[in-house]
N, C-alpha and C positions, 0 to 999 in steps of 0.2 A: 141194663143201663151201665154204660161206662163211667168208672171213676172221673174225674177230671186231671189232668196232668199239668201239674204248673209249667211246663215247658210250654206247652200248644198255647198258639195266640190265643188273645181274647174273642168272642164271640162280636160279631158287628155290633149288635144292641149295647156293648160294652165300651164300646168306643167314642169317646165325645173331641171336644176342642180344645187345645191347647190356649188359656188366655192370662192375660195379666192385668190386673189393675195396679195403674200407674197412680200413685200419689206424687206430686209433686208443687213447685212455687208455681203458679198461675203469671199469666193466663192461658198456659198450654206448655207442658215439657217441653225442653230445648229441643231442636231440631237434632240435636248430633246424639242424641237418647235414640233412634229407632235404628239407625244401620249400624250400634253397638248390639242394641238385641237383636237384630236380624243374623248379628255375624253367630253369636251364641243361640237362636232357637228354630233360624231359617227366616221366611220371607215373610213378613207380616201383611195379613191380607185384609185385616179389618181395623178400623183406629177410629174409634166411637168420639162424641164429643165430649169435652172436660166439665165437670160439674165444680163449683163451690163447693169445700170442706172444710164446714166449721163447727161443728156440732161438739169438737171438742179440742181440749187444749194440748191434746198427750203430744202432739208434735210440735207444738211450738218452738219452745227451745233448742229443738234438731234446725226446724226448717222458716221457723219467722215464720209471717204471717200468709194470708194471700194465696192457701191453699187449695189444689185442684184433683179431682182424681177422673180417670176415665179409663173405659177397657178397649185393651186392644187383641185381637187374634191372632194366630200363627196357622199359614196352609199346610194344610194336610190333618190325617185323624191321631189322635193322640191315646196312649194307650191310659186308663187312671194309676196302673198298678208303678207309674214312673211318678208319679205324683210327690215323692218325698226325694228323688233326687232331682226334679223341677227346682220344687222349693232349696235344697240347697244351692243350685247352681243359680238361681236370683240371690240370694243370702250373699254368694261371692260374689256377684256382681257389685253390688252395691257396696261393700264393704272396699272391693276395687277402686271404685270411685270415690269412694269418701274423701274429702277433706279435714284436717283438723279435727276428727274422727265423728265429723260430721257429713251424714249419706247426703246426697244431692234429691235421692228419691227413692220412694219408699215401694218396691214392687213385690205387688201378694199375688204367687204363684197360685195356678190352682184350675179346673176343668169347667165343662160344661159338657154336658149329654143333651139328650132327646126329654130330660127329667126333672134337671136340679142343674144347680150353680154350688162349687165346692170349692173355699179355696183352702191352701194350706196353712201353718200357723206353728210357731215354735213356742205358743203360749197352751199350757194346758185349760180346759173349763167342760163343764158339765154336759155339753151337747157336743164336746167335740171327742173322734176317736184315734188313737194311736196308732199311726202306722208303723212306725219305729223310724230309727236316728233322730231323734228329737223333734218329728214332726207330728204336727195332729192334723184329721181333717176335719173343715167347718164349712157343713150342711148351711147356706144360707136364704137360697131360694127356691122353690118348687114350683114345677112347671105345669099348668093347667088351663085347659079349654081358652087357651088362645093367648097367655099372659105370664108372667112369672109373681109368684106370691112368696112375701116373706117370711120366714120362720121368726118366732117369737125372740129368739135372743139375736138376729141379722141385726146389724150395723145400723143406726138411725136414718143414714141415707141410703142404703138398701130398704128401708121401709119404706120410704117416698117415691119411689118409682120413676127415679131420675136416670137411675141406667137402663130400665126399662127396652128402650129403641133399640140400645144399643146390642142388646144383650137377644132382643128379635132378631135384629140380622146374623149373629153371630149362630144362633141356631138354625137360621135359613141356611147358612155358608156349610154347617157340619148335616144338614140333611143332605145340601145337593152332594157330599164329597163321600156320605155314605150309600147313594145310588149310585155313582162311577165306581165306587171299590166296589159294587157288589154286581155290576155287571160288570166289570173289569174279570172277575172274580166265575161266575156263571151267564157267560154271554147269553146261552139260551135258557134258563131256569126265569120262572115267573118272579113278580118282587116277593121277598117274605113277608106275609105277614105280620109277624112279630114285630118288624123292624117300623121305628118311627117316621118313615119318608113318604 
């Protein structure tokens, strides 16, 4: 058996979706919020509905009241091993846009596979692991027999199952786009098993 080479792509199975959850003032990010990230992450193909977020206060005095969060997606497959320079480049985003060294909105970088939901985080804590530049990453949801489940310390509205739909189609979007790469890939080769599609 061969070593693995950090050079060589990632394995398909390895591969998930590039998403963001967007926090922001309700009742929906401003319109001129999606073709600034599109210019910075490409074409966003999925833009989930906004949920109420109030379970707590830590943004209030950023963002005032009335706040919303929802996930949106980026086409095409994303690799996780980019996962801490994602998170930085939302980091500058938002600090771009600040006003009065107040962010307009708060966007948590971060993946989805065939498996779990992961976002990234410049906060250290006990479930979450270090990829290095000051990033960690935080295991939130696990993906099982038709639904996503949350891990014990996930976000109080990742426990309610409010991004739920959202976060269904976005794995619908990253299965159909790892059948095209993989017959893209082996026109005539059967599907892998391994693979979640």
């Amino acid at each position: 058996m061969n070593a693995s080479n950090p050079a060589d792509p990632p394995p398909s199975e390895a591969l998930s979706k590039r998403v963001l959850a967007v926090l922001a003032t309700g009742p929906r990010p401003a319109e001129a919020l999606w073709p600034e990230l599109e210019k910075a992450f490409g074409p966003i193909d999925f833009k989930g509905d906004f949920a109420l977020f109030a379970h707590t206060d830590y943004y209030r005095e950023e963002f005032g009241d009335g706040l919303v969060r929802g996930f949106v997606s980026f086409r095409g497959l994303f690799d996780p091993a980019d996962l801490t320079a994602f998170k930085r480049s939302t980091a500058g985003l938002e600090a771009a846009w600040s006003k009065g060294g107040k962010r307009s909105c708060n966007l948590d970088a971060g993946y989805l596979d065939a498996d779990k939901l992961v976002l990234a985080s410049f906060k250290r804590g006990p479930a979450k692991l270090y990829l290095g530049d000051g990033v960690y990453a935080d295991l939130l949801l696990k993906y099982a027999k038709g639904h996503f489940d949350p891990l014990p310390w996930a976000f109080p509205d990742f426990q309610d199952g409010r991004y739920l739909k959202s976060l269904l189609a976005i794995r619908e979007k990253l299965k159909s786009e790892l059948r095209k790469a993989l017959a893209a890939a082996t026109p005539s080769a059967p599907p892998d098993p391994g693979l979640p599609i």
